[in-house]
C-alpha positions in Angstrom: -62.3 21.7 -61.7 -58.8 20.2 -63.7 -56.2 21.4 -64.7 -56.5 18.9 -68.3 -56.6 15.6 -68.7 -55.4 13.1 -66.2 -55.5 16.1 -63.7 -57.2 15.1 -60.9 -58.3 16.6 -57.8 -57.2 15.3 -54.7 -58.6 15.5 -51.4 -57.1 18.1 -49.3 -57.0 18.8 -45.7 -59.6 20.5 -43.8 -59.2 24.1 -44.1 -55.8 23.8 -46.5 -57.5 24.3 -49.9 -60.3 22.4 -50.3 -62.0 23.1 -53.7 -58.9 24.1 -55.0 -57.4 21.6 -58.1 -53.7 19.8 -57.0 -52.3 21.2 -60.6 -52.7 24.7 -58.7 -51.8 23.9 -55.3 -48.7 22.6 -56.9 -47.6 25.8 -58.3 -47.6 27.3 -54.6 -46.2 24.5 -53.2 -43.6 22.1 -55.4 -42.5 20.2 -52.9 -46.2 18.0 -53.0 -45.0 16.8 -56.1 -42.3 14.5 -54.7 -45.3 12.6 -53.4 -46.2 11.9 -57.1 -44.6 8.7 -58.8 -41.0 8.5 -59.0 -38.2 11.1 -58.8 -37.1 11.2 -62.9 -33.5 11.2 -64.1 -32.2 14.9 -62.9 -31.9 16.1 -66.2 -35.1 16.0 -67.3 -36.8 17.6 -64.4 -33.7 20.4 -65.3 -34.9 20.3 -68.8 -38.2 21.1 -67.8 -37.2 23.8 -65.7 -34.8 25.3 -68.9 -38.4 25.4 -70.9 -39.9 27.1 -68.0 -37.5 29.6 -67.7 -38.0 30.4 -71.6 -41.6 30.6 -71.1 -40.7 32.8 -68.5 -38.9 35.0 -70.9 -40.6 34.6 -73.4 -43.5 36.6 -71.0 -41.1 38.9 -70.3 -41.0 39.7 -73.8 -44.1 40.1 -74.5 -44.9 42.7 -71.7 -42.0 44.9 -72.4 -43.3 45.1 -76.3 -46.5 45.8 -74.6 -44.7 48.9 -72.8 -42.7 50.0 -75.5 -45.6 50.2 -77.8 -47.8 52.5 -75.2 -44.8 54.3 -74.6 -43.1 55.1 -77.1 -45.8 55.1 -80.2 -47.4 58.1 -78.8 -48.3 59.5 -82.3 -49.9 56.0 -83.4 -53.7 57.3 -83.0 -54.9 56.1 -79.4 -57.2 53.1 -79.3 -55.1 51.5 -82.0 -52.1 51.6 -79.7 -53.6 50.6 -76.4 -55.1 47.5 -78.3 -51.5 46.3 -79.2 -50.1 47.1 -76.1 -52.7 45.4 -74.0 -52.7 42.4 -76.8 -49.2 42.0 -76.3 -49.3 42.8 -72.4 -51.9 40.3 -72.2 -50.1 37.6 -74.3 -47.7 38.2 -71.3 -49.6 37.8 -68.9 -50.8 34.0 -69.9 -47.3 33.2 -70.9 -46.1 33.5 -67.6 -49.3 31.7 -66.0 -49.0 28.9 -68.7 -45.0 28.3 -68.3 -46.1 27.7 -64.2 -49.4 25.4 -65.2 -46.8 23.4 -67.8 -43.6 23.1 -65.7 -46.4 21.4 -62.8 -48.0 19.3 -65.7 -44.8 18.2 -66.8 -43.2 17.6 -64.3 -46.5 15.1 -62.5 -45.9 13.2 -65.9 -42.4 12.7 -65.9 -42.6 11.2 -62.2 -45.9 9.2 -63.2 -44.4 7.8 -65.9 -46.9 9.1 -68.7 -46.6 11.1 -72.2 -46.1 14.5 -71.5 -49.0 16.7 -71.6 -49.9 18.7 -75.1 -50.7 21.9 -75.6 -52.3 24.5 -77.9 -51.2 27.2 -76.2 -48.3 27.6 -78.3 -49.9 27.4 -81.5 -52.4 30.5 -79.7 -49.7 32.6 -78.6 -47.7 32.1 -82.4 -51.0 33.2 -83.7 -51.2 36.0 -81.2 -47.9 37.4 -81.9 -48.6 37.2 -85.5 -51.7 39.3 -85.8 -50.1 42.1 -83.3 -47.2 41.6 -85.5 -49.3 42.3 -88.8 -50.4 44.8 -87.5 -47.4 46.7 -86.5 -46.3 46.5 -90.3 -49.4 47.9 -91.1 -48.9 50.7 -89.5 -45.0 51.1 -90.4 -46.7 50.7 -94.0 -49.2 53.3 -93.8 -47.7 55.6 -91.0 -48.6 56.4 -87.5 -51.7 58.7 -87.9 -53.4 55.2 -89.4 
């Protein structure tokens, strides 16, 4: 299994991960990916890490919305508000997974020398936001009891 396109899965040692794709082995272990290519001017591998951290917040974000609406909506009628809390807690949670699985992806094409990888993850989490969003001003519109 890849990671995406161009992802390929290397060999590993006997006992050290086998069946387990480089892009993930990466995450765990950053330092592999000086064996890739060559090192990139240091300000776009710092770059990259800048985007990372605002993925990284970005997650952050999204889990403490997640929070605040369980805790602090307790009059919005029950299923209603644990299905935007775990919408946005789950938005969360593949924000923070995605920001590692692009810095690695980014950072492998930078030292390769290709186009940086593309993504519709961000387009999918806009959308995701939006609908939890909409519904939010739904229920600002019509009140809490729904």
């Amino acid at each position: 299994m890849t990671d995406g396109p161009g992802e390929e899965e290397a060999p590993a040692a006997p006992g050290k991960g086998a069946g387990v794709p480089q892009g993930l082995r990466l995450w765990f272990s950053p330092a592999g990916l000086r064996d890739e290519g060559d090192t990139p001017d240091y300000r776009f591998s710092l770059a990259n890490e800048r985007t990372f951290l605002a993925w990284l917040r970005t997650a952050l974000a999204l889990v403490g919305g997640g929070f605040a609406v369980d805790q602090f909506l307790p009059d919005l009628r029950w299923g209603a508000r644990v299905g935007l809390a775990l919408a946005l807690l789950g938005a969360g949670v593949l924000c923070a997974l995605r920001a590692v699985n692009h810095w690695v992806r980014c950072e492998r094409a930078m030292r390769r020398g290709e186009d940086l990888p593309v993504s519709r993850f961000p387009a999918l989490l806009g959308l995701a936001v939006a609908v939890v969003a909409l519904a939010m001003v739904a229920v600002v519109l019509f009140g809490w009891e729904g």
